[in-house]
N, C-alpha and C positions, 0 to 999 in steps of 0.2 A: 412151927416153921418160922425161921427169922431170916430176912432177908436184908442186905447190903449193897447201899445206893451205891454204884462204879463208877456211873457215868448222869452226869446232870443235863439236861436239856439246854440248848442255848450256844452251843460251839460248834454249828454248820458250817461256819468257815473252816475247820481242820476237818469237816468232812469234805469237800467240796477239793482239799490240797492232798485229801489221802486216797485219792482215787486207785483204785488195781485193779485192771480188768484180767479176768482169768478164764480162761475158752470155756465156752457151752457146747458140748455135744449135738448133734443133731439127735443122735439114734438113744435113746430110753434104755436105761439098764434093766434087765431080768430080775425081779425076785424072784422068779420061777426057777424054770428050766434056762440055763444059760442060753444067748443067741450068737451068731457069729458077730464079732468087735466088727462096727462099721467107724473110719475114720474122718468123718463128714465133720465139719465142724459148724454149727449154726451161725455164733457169734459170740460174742465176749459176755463176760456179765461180774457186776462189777456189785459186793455183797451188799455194799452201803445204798446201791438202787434196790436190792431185790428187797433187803429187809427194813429199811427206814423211809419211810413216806412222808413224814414232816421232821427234820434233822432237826430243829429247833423245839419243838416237843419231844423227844425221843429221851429212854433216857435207858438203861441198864439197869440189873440188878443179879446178884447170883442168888441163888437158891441151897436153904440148907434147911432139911428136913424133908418127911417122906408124903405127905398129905396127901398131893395130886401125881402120886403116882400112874394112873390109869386115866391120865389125861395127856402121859407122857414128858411130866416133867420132873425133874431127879435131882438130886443134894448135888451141886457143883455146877449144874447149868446157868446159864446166863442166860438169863430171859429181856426180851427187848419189847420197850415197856412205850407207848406212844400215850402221850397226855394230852393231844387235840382230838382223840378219835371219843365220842360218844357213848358209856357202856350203857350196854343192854343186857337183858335177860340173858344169861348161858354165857354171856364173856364169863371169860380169865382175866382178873382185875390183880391190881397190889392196892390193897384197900389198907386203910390205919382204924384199925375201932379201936377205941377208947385209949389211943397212945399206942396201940399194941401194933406194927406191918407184917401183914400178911399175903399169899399167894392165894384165890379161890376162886371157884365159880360161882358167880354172883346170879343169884335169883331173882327176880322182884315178883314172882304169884306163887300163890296165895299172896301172901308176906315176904317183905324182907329177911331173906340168908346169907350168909356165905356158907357156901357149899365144897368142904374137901372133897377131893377123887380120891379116896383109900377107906376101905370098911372097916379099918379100924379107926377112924376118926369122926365122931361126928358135927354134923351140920352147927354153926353158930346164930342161933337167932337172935338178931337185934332186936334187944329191948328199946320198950319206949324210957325214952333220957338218953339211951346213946349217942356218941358221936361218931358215924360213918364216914367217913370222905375216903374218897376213888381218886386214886393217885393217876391213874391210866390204866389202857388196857392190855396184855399182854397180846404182842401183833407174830414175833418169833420165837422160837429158844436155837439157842447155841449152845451144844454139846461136843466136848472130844472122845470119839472113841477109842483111838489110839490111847495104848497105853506108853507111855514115855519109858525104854529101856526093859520093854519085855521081848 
């Protein structure tokens, strides 16, 4: 899986001027059994709140390759990537070993992993001499489902 830096940390002032507030529902949409449309509207919600918590650490990335599939993330998504947040055991990290950026779920027990979500891949154990560093933690993904022109 190789991933490609979009967006770098450190440009909260073009967050801050690209605000767009776009309506929140009151009423929960059905996976189920569809419910009758209520048109209540709660309040605005504006994505760069929902999904960036420190704009200045924040930073993008898209995703190519299938690794963490069954963690729900897939070749073309934009994962949003926060570098002030702490990783821990079972995050989703963009980690660099040894030169190499990668998407995983990072272990620390027993031993140090990264850990793919897809059975056909497995787990990478840090050798001792490695060099690990944890870029941040993956806090969102951003995917389109629409297909453009179908």
């Amino acid at each position: 899986m190789s991933i490609s830096i979009i967006g770098m940390p450190g440009s909260a002032e073009n967050l801050a001027s690209t605000q767009l507030r776009i309506p929140l529902y009151l009423e929960r949409v059905s996976a189920g059994f569809p419910s009758p449309a209520q048109d209540y509207i709660e309040d605005t919600l504006d994505l760069n709140a929902l999904c960036i918590q420190h704009p200045s650490a924040t930073f993008f990335v898209r995703v190519e390759g299938e690794s963490m599939t069954e963690t729900g993330i897939y070749p073309g998504d934009i994962l949003v990537v926060d570098r002030s947040v702490r990783a821990s055991h079972g995050d989703v990290v963009i980690a660099c070993l040894d030169g190499e950026m990668t998407v995983k779920e990072l272990a620390l027990r027993p031993r140090v992993k990264l850990l793919p979500r897809n059975p056909l891949f497995q787990p990478i154990e840090i050798a001792d001499g490695s060099e690990l560093n944890i870029f941040g933690v993956v806090t969102s993904i951003v995917r389109h489902l629409h297909k453009a022109g179908s």
